[in-house]
N, CA, C and O atoms as a GROMACS GRO file, in nm:
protein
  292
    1UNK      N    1  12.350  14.348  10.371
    1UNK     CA    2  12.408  14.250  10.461
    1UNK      C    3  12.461  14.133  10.379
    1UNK      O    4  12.398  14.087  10.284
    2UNK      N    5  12.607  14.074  10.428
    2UNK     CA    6  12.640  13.956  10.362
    2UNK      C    7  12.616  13.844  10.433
    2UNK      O    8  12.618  13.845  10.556
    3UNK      N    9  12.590  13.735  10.360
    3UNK     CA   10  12.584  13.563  10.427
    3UNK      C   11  12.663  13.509  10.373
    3UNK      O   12  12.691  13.529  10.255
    4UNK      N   13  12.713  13.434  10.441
    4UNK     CA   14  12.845  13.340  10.424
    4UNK      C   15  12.806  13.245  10.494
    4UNK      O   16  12.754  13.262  10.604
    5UNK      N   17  12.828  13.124  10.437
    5UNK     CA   18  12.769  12.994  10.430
    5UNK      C   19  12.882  12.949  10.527
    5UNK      O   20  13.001  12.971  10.503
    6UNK      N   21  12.835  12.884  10.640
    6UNK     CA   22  12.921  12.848  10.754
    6UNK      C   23  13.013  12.733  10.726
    6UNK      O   24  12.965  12.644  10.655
    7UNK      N   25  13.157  12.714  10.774
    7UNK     CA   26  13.204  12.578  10.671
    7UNK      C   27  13.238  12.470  10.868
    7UNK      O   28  13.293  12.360  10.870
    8UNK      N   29  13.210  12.512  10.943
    8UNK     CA   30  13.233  12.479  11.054
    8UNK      C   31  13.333  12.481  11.157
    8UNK      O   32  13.346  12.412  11.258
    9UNK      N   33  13.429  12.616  11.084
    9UNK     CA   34  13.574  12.688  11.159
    9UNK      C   35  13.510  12.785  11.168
    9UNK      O   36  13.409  12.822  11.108
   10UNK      N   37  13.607  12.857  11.295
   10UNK     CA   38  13.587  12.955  11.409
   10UNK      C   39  13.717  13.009  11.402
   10UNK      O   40  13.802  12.982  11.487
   11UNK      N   41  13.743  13.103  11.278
   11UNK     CA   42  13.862  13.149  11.281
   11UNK      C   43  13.914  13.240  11.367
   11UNK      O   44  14.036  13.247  11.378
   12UNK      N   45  13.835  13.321  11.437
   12UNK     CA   46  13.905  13.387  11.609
   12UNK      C   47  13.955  13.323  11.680
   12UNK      O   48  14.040  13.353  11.764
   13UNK      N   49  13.913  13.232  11.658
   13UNK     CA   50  13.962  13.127  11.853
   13UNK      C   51  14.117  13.083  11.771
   13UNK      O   52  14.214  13.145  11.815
   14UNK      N   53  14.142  12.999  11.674
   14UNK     CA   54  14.285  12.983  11.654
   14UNK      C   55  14.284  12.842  11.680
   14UNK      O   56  14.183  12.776  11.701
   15UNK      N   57  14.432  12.790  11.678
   15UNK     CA   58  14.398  12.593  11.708
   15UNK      C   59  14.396  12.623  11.887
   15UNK      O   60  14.429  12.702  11.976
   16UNK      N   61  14.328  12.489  11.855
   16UNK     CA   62  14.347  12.470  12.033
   16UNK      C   63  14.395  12.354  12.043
   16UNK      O   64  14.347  12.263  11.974
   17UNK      N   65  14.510  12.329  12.141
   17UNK     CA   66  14.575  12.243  12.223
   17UNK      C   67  14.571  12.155  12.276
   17UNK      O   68  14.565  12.156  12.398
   18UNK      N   69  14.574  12.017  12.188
   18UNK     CA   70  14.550  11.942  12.300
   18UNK      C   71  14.622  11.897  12.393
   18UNK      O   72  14.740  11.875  12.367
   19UNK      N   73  14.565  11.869  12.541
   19UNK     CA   74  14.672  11.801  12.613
   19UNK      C   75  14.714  11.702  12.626
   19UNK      O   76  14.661  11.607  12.568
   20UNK      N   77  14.808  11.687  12.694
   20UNK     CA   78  14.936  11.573  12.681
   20UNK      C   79  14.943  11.513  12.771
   20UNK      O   80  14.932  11.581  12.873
   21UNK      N   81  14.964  11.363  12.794
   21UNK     CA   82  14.916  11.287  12.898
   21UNK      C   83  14.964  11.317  13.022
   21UNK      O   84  14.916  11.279  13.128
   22UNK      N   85  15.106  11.419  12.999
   22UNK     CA   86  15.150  11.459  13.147
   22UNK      C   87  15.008  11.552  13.243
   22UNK      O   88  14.949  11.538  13.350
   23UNK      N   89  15.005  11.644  13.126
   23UNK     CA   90  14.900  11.726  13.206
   23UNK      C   91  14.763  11.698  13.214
   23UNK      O   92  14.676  11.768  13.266
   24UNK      N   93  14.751  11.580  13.154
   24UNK     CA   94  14.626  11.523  13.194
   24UNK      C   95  14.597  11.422  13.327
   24UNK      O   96  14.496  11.392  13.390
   25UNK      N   97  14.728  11.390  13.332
   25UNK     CA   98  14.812  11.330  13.510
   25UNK      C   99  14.796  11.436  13.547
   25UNK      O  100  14.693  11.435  13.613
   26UNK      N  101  14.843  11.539  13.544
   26UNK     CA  102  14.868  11.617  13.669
   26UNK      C  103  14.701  11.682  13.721
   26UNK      O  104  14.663  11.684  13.838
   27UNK      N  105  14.642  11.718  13.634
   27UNK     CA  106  14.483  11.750  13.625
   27UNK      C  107  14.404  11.625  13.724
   27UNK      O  108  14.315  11.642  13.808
   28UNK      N  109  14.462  11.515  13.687
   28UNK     CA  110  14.404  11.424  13.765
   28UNK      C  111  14.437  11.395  13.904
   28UNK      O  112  14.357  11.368  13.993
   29UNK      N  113  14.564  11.404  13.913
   29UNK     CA  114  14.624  11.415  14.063
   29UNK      C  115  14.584  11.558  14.125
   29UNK      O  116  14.566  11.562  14.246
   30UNK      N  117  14.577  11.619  14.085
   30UNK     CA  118  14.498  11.786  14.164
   30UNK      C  119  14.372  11.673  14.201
   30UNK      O  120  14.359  11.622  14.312
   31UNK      N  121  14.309  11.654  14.117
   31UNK     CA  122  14.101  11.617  14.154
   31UNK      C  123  14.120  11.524  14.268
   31UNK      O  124  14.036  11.538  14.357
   32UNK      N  125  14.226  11.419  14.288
   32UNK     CA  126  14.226  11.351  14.354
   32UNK      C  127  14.259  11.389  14.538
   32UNK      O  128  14.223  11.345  14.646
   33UNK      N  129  14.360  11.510  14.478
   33UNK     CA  130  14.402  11.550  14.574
   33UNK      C  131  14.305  11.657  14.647
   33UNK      O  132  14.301  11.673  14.769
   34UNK      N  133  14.218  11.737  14.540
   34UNK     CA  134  14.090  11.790  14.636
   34UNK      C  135  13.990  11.752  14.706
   34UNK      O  136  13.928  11.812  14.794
   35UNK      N  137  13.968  11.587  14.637
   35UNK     CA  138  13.856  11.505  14.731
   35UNK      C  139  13.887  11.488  14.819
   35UNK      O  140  13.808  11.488  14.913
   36UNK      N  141  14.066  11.455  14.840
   36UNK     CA  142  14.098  11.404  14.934
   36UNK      C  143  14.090  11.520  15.093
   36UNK      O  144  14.069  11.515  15.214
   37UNK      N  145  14.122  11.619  14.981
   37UNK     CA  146  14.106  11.742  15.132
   37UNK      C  147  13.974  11.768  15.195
   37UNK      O  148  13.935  11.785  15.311
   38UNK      N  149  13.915  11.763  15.068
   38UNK     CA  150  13.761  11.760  15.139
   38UNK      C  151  13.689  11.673  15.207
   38UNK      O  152  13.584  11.702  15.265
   39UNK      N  153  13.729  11.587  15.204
   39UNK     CA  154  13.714  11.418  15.283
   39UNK      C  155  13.727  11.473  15.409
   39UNK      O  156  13.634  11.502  15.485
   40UNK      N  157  13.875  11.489  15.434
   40UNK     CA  158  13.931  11.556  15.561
   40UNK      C  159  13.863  11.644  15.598
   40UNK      O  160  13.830  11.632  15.716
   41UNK      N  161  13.800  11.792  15.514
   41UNK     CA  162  13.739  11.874  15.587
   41UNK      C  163  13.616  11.848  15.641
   41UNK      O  164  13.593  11.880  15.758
   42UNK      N  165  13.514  11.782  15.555
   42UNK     CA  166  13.422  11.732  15.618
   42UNK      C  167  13.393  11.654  15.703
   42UNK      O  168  13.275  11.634  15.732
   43UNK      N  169  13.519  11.577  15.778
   43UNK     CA  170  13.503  11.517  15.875
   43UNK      C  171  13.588  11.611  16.033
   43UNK      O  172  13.593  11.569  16.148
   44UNK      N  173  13.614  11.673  16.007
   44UNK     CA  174  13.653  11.782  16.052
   44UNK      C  175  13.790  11.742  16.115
   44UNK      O  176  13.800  11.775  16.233
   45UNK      N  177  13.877  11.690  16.072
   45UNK     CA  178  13.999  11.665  16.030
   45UNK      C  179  14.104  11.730  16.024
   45UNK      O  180  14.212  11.710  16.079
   46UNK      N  181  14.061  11.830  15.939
   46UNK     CA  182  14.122  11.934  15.876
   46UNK      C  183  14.028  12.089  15.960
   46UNK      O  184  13.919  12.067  16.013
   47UNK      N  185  14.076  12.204  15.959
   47UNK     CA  186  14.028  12.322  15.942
   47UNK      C  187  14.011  12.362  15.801
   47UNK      O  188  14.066  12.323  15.699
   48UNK      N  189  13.883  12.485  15.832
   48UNK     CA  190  13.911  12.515  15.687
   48UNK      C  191  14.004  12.597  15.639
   48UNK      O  192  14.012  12.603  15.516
   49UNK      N  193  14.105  12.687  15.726
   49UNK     CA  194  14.213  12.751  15.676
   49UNK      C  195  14.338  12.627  15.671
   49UNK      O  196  14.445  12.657  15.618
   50UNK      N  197  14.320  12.500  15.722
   50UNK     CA  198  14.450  12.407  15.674
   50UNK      C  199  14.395  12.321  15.531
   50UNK      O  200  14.462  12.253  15.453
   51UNK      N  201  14.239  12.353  15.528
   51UNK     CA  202  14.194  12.309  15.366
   51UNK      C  203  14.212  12.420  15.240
   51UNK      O  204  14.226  12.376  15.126
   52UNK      N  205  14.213  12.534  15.261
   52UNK     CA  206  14.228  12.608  15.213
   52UNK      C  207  14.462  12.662  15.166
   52UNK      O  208  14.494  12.744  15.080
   53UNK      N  209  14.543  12.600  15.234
   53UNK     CA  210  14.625  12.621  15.256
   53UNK      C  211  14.658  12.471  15.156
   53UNK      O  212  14.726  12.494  15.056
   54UNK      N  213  14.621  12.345  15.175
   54UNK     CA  214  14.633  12.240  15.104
   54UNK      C  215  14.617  12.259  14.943
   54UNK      O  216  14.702  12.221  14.863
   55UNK      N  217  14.475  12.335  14.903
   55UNK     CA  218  14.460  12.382  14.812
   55UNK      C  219  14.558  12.429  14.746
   55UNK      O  220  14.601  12.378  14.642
   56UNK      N  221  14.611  12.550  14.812
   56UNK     CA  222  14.710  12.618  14.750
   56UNK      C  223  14.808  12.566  14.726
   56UNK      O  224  14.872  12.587  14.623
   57UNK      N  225  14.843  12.484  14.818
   57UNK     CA  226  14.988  12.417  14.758
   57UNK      C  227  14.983  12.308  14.650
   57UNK      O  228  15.079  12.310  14.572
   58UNK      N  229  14.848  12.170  14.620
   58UNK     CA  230  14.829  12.138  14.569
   58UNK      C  231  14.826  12.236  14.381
   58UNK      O  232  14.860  12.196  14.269
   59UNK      N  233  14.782  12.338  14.420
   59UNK     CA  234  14.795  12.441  14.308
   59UNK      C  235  14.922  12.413  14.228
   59UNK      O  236  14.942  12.359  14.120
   60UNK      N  237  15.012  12.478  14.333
   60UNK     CA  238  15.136  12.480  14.289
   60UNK      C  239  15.180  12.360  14.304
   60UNK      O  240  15.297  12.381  14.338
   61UNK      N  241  15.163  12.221  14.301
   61UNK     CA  242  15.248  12.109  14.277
   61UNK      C  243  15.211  12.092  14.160
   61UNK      O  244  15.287  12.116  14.067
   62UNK      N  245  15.071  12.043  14.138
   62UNK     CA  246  15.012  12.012  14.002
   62UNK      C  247  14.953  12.094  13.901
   62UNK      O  248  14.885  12.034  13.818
   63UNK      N  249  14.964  12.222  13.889
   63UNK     CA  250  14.954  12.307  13.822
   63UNK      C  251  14.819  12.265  13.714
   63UNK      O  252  14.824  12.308  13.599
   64UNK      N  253  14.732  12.202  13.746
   64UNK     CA  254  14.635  12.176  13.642
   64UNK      C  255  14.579  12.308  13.619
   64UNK      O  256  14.559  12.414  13.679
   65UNK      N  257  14.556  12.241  13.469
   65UNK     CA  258  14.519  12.296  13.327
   65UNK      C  259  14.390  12.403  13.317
   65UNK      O  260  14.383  12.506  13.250
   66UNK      N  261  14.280  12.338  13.419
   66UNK     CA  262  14.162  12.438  13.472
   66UNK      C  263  14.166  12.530  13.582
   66UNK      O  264  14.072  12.601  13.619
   67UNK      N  265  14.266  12.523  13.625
   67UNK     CA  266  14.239  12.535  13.786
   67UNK      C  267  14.178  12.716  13.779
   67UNK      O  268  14.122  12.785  13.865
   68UNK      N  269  14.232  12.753  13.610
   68UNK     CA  270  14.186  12.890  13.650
   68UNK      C  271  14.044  12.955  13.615
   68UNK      O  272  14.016  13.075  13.614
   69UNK      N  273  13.956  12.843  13.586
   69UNK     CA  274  13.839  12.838  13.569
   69UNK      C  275  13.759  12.816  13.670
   69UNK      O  276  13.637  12.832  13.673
   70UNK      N  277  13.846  12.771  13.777
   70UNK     CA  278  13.778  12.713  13.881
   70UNK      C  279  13.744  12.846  13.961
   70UNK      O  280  13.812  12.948  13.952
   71UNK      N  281  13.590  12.830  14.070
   71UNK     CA  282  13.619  12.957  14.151
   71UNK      C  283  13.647  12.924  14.272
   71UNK      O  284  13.600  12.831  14.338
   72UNK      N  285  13.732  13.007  14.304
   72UNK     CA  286  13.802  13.011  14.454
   72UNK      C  287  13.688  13.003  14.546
   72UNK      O  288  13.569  13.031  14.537
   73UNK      N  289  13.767  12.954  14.639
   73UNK     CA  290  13.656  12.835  14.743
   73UNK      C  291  13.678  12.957  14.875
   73UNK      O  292  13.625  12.940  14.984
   0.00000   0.00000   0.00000
């Protein structure tokens, strides 16, 4: 077996990206915009298929950066 003395790179993963203040706006305007639906749903405001429909479009306005980490609600 060989050891190789760790130098603190992770040469699989590759660089990673940082983001750019646009998409760190837009990441932020999604979060804002989900509290805001959920505000609404929990006061029953909203349905949950017109919270669920908000979602989606919020998706597609702000396209944040996690959203595909996120699990569907």
């Amino acid at each position: 077996m060989q050891v190789k003395q760790f130098n603190g790179e992770f040469p699989w993963i590759g660089e990673v990206k940082k983001p750019t203040h646009e998409e760190l706006q837009q990441e932020y305007n999604y979060l804002v915009a989900e509290k805001l639906a959920k505000s609404l749903l929990e006061a029953s405001l909203i349905t949950e298929k017109e919270y669920k429909l908000v979602m989606k479009r919020m998706l597609k306005l702000y396209r944040p950066l996690y959203a595909s980490l996120m699990p569907d609600e």
